[in-house]
C-alpha positions in Angstrom: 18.7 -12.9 -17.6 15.5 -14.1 -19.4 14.8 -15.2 -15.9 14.5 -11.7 -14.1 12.6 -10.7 -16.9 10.5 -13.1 -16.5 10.2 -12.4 -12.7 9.7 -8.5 -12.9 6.8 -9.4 -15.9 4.3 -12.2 -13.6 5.2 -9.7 -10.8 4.0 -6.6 -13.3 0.8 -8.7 -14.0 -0.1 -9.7 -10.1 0.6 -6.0 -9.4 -1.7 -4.7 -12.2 -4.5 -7.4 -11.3 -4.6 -6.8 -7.3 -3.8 -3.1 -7.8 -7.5 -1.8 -6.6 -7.0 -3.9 -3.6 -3.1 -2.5 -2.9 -4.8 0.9 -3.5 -7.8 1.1 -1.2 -5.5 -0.9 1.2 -3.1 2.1 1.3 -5.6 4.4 1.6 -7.4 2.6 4.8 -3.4 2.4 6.1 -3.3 6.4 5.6 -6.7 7.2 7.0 -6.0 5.0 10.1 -2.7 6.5 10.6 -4.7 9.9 10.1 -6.4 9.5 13.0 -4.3 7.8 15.2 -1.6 10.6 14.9 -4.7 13.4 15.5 -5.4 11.3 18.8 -1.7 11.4 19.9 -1.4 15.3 19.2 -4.4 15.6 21.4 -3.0 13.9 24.4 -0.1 15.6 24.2 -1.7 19.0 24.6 
């Protein structure tokens, strides 16, 4: 059990160190999706 805990903690710590990088990641993954879906609706039409 002190295992998981141990697991879900290191895994708590990577997340809090990287998080600026996961964040503006996301962020370039929802702008590029943005525009990607714009230029579908525009063929479509």
């Amino acid at each position: 059990m002190s295992n998981t805990i141990l697991d879900n903690t290191s895994l708590f710590t990577l997340t809090y160190k990287w998080r600026r990088k996961i964040i503006m990641v996301s962020f370039i993954a929802a702008v590029i999706a943005a525009v990607v879906s714009l230029f579908i609706t525009n063929k479509y039409k």
